[in-house]
C-alpha positions, 0 to 999 in steps of 0.5 A: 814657329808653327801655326798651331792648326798645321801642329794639329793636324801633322801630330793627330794624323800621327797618333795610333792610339785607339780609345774605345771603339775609335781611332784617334783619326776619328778626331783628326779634322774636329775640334779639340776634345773639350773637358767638362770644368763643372764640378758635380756637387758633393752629396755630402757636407764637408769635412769640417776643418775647424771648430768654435770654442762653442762647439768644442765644448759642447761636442769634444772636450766631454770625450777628453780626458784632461790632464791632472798635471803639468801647465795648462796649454797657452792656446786653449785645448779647442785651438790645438784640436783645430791644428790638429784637425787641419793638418789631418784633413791636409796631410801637410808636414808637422814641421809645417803646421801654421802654428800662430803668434804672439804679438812678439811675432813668435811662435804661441806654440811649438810645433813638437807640443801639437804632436805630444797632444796629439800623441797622447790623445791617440793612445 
């Protein structure tokens, strides 16, 4: 096994890469480039991934049109708005949408009824 400042200097001397006005031998006997782990703070707020039924009232379902027949939904139209929010902002799979459950530990809601309302609010 190597000791890990022989590895350093035997690879850096070996690295021809030139990066901007300096040759990697310009490293050769520093210490590691270190990264800056500070993120900047984003100048914007964030997205928000997921609403109150408050908010939901107040701000979306006056935009929606709801339909006339058919049942109602079992979550409640702000809770499948926030599913449908959050798989936007992630990008995951339907199929893997964490849809919640009952207290019989089954699915409240089928992932495929997510996408026909999503579907439908699209058009």
């Amino acid at each position: 096994m190597r000791r890990k400042d022989s590895l350093r200097g035997a690879e850096t001397a070996k690295i021809s890469v030139r990066l901007g006005n300096y040759s990697a031998s310009h490293f050769e006997g520093s210490a590691y480039c270190i990264m800056s782990t500070m993120a900047p703070q984003p100048v914007t707020t964030p997205i928000p991934v997921q609403l109150s039924e408050p908010e939901f009232t107040a701000f979306i379902l006056p935009h929606l049109s709801m339909p006339k027949r058919g049942p109602k939904c079992k979550l409640g139209y702000y809770r499948v708005f926030n599913l449908i929010l959050w798989l936007l902002y992630t990008g995951m799979q339907w199929k893997c949408l964490p849809v919640p459950q009952d207290p019989d530990g089954k699915p409240a809601i089928h992932y495929t009824t997510v996408y026909k309302v999503f579907l439908r609010r699209n058009n």
